[in-house]
N, C-alpha and C positions, 0 to 999 in steps of 0.2 A: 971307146964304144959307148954309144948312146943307150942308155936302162930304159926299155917303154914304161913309160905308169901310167896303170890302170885305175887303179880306186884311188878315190880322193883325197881318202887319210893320206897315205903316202906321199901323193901329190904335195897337202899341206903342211906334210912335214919337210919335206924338199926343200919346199920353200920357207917356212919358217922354224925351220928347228938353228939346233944350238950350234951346229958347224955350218950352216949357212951363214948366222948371223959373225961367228967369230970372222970369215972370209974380209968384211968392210970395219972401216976404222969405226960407223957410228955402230955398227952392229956388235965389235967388240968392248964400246961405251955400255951398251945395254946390256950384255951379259955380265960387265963386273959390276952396275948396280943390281941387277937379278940376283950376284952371289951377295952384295954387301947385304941385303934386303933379308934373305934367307939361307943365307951360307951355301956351301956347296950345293951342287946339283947331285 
């Protein structure tokens, strides 16, 4: 089932939040320098 989005926020988090990124090998690269950076989320 496809989720309609509306507002933007959502939208932007859609697409760049932190389980989008974990999905791709370079997306999960940038999440574990984001934790070395400043620890967990």
């Amino acid at each position: 089932m496809k989720i309609r989005i509306r507002n933007s926020k959502t939208k932007r988090a859609r697409k760049t939040g932190y389980r989008t990124r974990q999905k791709t090998a370079g997306g999960r690269k940038v999440n574990r320098r984001q934790r070395a950076r400043h620890g967990s989320f």
